[in-house]
MARMARPA-860055 format. One record per atom (N, C-alpha, C, CB): x, y, z; residue in three letters. Coordinates in steps of 0.1 Angstrom, whole numbers, plus 5000, padded with zeros to 4 digits. Glycine has a CB too. Layout:
BEGIN
XYZALA/...
This chain:
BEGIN
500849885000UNK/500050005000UNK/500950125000UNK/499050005012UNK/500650194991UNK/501350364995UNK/501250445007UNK/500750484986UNK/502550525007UNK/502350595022UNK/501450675030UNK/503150675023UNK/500650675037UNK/499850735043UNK/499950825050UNK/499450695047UNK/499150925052UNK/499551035066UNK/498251095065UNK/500951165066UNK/497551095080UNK/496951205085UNK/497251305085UNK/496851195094UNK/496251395076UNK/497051495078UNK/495651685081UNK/498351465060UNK/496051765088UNK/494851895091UNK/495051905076UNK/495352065102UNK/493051965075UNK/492951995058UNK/492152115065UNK/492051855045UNK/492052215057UNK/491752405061UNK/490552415048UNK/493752545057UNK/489352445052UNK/488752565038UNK/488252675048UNK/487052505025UNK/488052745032UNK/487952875038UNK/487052905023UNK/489452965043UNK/485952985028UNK/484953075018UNK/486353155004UNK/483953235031UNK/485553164997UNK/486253264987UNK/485753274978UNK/487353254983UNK/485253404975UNK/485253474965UNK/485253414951UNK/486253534966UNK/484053384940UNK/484453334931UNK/484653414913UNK/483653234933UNK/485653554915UNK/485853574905UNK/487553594902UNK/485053674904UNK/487653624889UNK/489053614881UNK/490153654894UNK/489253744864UNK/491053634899UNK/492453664906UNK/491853624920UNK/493053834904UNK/491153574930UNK/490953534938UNK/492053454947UNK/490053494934UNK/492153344935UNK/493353224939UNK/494353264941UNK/493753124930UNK/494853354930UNK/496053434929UNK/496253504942UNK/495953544916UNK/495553534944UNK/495653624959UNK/496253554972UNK/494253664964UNK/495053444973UNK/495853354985UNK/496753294981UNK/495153244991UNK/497153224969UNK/498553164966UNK/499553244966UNK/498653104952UNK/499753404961UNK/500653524967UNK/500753524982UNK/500053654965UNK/499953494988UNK/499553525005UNK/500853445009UNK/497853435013UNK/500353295005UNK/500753155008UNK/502453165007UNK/499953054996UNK/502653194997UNK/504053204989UNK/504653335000UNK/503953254968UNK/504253455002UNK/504553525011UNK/505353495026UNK/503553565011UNK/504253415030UNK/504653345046UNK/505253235045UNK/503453295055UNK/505753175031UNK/506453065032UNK/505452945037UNK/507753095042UNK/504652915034UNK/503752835036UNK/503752745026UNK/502652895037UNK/504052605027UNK/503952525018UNK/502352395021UNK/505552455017UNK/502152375007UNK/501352295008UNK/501352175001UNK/500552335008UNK/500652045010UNK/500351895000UNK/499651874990UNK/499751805005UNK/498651994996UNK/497251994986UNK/496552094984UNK/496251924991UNK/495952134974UNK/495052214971UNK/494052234960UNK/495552294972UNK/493152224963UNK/491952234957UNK/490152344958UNK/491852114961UNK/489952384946UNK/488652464948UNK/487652454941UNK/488852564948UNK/486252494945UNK/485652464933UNK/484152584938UNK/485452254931UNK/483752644923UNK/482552694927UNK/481352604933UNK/482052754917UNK/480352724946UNK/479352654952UNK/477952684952UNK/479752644965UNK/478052834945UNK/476852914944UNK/476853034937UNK/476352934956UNK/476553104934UNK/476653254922UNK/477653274931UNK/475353394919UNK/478453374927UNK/479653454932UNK/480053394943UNK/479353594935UNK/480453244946UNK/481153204962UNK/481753054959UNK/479753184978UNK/482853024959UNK/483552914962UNK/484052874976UNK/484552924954UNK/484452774972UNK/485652714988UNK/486652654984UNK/484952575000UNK/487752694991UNK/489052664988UNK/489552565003UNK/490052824986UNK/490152424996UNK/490452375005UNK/492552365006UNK/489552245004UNK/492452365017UNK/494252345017UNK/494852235027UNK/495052495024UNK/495852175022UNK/496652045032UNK/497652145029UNK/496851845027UNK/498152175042UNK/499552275045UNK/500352155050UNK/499452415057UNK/501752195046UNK/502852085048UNK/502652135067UNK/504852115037UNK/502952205074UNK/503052295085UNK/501552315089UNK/503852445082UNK/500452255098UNK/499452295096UNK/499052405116UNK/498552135088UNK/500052425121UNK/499952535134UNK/500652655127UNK/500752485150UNK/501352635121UNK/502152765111UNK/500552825099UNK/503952655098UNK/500252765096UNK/499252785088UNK/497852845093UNK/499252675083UNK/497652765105UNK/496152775112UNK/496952965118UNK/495652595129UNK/497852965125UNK/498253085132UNK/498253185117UNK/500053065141UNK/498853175105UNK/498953285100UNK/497353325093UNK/500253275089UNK/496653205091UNK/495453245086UNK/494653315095UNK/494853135083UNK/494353275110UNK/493753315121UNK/494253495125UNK/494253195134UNK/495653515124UNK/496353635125UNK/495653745114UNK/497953605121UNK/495053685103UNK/494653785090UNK/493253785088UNK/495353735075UNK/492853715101UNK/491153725105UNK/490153605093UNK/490453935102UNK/490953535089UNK/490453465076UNK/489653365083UNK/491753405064UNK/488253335080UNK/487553245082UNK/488253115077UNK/486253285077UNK/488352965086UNK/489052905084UNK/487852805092UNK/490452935087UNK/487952675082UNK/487052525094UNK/488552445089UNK/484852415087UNK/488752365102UNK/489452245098UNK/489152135099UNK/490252235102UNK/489551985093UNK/489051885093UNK/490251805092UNK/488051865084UNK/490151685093UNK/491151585094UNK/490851425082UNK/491151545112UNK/491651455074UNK/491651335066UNK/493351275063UNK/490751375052UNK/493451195053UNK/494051135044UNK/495351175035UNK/493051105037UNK/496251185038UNK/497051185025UNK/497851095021UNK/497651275024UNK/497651025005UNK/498350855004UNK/499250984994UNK/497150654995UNK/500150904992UNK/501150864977UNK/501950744975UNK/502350964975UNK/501950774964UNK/503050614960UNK/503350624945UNK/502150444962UNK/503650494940UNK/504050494927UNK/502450514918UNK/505150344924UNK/502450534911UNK/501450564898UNK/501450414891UNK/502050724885UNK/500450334893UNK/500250214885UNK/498450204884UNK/501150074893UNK/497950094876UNK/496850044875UNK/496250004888UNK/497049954867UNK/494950064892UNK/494650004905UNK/495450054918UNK/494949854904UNK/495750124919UNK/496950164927UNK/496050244942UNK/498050284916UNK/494950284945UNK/493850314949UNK/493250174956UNK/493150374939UNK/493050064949UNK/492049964952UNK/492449904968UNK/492049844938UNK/493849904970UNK/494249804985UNK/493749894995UNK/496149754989UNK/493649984995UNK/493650145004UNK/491550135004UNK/494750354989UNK/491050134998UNK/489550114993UNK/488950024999UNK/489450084980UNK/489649884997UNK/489449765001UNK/489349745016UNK/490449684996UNK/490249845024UNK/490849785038UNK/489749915042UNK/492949785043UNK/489450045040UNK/488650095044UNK/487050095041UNK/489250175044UNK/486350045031UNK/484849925029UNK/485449835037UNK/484449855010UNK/485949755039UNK/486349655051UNK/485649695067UNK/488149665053UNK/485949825067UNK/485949905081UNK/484249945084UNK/487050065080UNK/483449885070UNK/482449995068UNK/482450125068UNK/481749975074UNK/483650175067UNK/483650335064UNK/482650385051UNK/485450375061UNK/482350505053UNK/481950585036UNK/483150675035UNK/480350695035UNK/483650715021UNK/484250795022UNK/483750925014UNK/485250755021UNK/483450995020UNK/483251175019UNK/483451225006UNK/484351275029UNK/484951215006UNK/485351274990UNK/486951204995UNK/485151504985UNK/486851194973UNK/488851154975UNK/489151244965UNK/489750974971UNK/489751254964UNK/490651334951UNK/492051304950UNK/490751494951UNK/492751234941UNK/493551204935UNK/494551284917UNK/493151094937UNK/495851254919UNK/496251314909UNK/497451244907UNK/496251454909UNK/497851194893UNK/498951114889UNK/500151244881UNK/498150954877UNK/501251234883UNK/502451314874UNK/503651244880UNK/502551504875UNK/504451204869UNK/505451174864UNK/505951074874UNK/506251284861UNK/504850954873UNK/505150864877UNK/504850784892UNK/506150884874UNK/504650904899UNK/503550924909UNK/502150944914UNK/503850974913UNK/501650974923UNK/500251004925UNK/500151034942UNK/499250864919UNK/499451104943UNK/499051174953UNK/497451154955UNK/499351314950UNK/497151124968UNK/495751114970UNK/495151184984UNK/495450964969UNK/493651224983UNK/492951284998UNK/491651254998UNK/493051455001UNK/492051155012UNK/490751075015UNK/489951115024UNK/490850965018UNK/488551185025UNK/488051255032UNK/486851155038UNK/487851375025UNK/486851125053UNK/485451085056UNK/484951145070UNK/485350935056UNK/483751095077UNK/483551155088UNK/484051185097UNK/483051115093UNK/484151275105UNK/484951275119UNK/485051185127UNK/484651355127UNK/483551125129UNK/483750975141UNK/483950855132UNK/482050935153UNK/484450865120UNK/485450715111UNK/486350775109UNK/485050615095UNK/487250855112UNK/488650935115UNK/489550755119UNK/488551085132UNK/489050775133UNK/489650595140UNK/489850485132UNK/488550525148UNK/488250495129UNK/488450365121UNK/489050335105UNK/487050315121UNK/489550445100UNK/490050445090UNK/491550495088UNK/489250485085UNK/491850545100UNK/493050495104UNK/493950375103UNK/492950495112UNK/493250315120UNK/493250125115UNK/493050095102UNK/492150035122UNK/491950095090UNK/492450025084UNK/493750055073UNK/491549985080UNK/494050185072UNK/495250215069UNK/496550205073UNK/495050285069UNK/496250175083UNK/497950125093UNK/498750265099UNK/499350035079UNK/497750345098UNK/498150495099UNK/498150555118UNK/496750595089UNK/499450555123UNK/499950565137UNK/499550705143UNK/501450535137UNK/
């Protein structure tokens, strides 16, 4: 199975017109803030949500909280590994095993790798842990 980690995932409301992104990713880049993940997507006329997996996530929660930025956090998933066929399915298997649901995943394959974020309830946090093997 690919590497796993728990890891704080951050959204925050935003704004859904042209240079928005640009703004927080300036922000981001500014404070030296790196991240695992990121993702956004519109939710309603003029409003999206931007989610973030910061590599640093008390460095992150402090600079966001400091700039008054509305922020929820949650706790999921981050796999990687090599990029093959099926490469998802052992990770899938062991958490349907658990009876878990999972929330949302999002994954992305480049140059030979892949990156994944597995999102589910707060009270199967535990249990999908265990079946991840995730300490």
């Amino acid at each position: 199975m690919a590497k796993v980690m728990l890891v704080t995932y951050f959204k925050t409301p935003l704004e859904d017109r042209p240079g928005a992104l640009l703004a927080i990713a300036k922000d981001l880049k500014s404070r030296n803030l790196g991240l695992l993940g990121l993702w956004g997507f519109s939710t309603e006329s003029g409003q999206a949500e931007l989610y973030c997996i910061p590599k640093n996530a008390e460095k992150f929660r402090a600079a966001f909280k400091s700039a008054g930025t509305q922020i929820e956090e949650g706790t999921g998933f981050f796999m990687r590994g090599s990029d093959k066929t099926g490469a998802l399915v052992k990770a899938l298997q062991a958490i349907a095993k658990e009876g878990v649901n999972i929330s949302a995943l999002h994954a992305l394959a480049a140059g030979g790798s892949y990156g994944s974020f597995i999102n589910v309830a707060p009270g199967d946090v535990e249990k999908t842990a265990k079946a991840l093997g995730v300490k």
